[in-house]
C-alpha angles and dihedrals in degrees: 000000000000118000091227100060092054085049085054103044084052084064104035085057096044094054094028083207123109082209105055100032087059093044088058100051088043092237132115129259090256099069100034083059095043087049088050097049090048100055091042088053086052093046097041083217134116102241094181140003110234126185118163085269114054143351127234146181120238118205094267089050097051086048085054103043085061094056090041092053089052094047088047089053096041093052092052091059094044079062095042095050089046094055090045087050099039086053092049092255100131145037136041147321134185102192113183120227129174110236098259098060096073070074084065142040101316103095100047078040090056095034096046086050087047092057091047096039112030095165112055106075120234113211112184124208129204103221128143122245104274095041089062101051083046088059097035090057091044087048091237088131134032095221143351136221098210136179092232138115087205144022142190106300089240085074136080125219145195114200121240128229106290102257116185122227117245137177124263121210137177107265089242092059113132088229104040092096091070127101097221139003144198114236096222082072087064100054098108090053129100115238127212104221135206103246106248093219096072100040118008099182083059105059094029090061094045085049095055088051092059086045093062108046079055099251147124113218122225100235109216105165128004107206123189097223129056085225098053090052093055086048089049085052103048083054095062103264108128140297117285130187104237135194106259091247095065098070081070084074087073093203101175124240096048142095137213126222146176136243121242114226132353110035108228109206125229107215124210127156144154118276139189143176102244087206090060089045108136114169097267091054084054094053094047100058083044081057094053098046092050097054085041094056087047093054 
């Protein structure tokens, strides 16, 4: 059965005139007739009763004209849901993050997609760097918020908002009053680390920032989440140097301090394998590059 004649028999039995209902489809009598009598020999079925006077549905026809309606109007949302999909409008996303980024961008980045795509849903996942490359090259995620400055040559990435390193210290610290402070007076302290493992542009950077105030740390805890080492902190076991956006978790007992002298910057940023790219993931990183130029 073609989809136009039924189509043509929706409008033939709204108007009940051969004139009009061809007028309308911008067709001529000729065809409008030839599609009829050919769904009613389909059917095997009289759809309308026709004299040179007036049209009229017969039972059949009015019982037909109900479902046509409904396969009309079906059809019209399959088309609609392809487009939406095609353009990256609907379905479904699991996107990594390491604990410490819901600090950052990722949440303006997810509600601002959930206001322009309500309908693709966003499922975020708490994984630790390497975890999430590892996904990302076996095409277990669609994309990653990492703590990295670089990442596999296989994957693509969208830099983060710069945020600069500074030191944590219990709150009864006696120097957690102060506005800023040099490393080296730190050097007899014991430092919680980020455990290189999980994250090694984490705990290299921190090291070079160690490396270049002229000290060795004493290592006391590694921790495998930003957030664990600033709780680990605020119960009395040791000092950290901690990524700026972490001071928004507000976790009590603890202080945050700055740096004196060079800022050392902590990288995140977005990343995706370009050979697992379906159109929501597309619109997605559109999202996030629009809310990051905004920032």
């Amino acid at each position: 059965m073609k989809l136009h004649f039924l189509r043509y028999f929706v409008v033939l039995a709204e108007e009940l005139h051969f004139g009009r209902a061809a007028g309308k489809l911008a067709i001529t009598q000729p065809p409008l007739s030839s599609a009829i009598k050919s769904l009613e020999e389909e059917l095997e079925v009289k759809l309308l009763i026709r004299d040179s006077k007036h049209v009229e549905l017969t039972q059949a026809g009015e019982a037909f004209l109900e479902e046509a309606r409904q396969v009309l109007e079906q059809v019209a949302r399959a088309s609609s849901v392809a487009r939406i999909v095609g353009r990256g409008m609907r379905g479904r996303l699991e996107i990594g993050m390491t604990g410490s980024q819901v600090y950052r961008e990722v949440p303006a980045i997810v509600r601002q997609f959930n206001v322009q795509t309500p309908d693709v849903d966003v499922v975020l996942k708490e994984m630790s760097s390497a975890e999430q490359v590892n996904e990302l090259l076996r095409g277990q995620i669609h994309a990653g918020f990492v703590n990295a400055s670089t990442v596999a040559p296989q994957l693509a990435f969208l830099p983060l908002e710069e945020d600069a390193f500074l030191l944590c210290l219990p709150e009864d610290h006696p120097q957690a009053q102060c506005e800023s402070i040099e490393l080296k007076q730190l050097a007899h302290e014991r430092f919680v680390m980020f455990s290189r493992d999980v994250a090694p542009a984490n705990y290299d950077n921190v090291i070079a920032i160690f490396s270049r105030a002229g000290i060795h740390p004493k290592l006391a805890h590694a921790a495998r989440q930003w957030l664990t080492i600033v709780a680990m902190v605020a119960n009395g076991l040791g000092v950290s140097v901690v990524p700026r956006s972490l001071a928004r978790s507000r976790v009590h007992g603890v202080r945050f301090v700055e740096i004196s002298g060079e800022q050392v910057l902590a990288p995140a940023m977005l990343i995706w394998n370009p050979a697992y790219c379906p159109p929501t993931l597309r619109s997605f990183i559109e999202c996030a590059q629009s809310v990051l130029q905004r920032s």
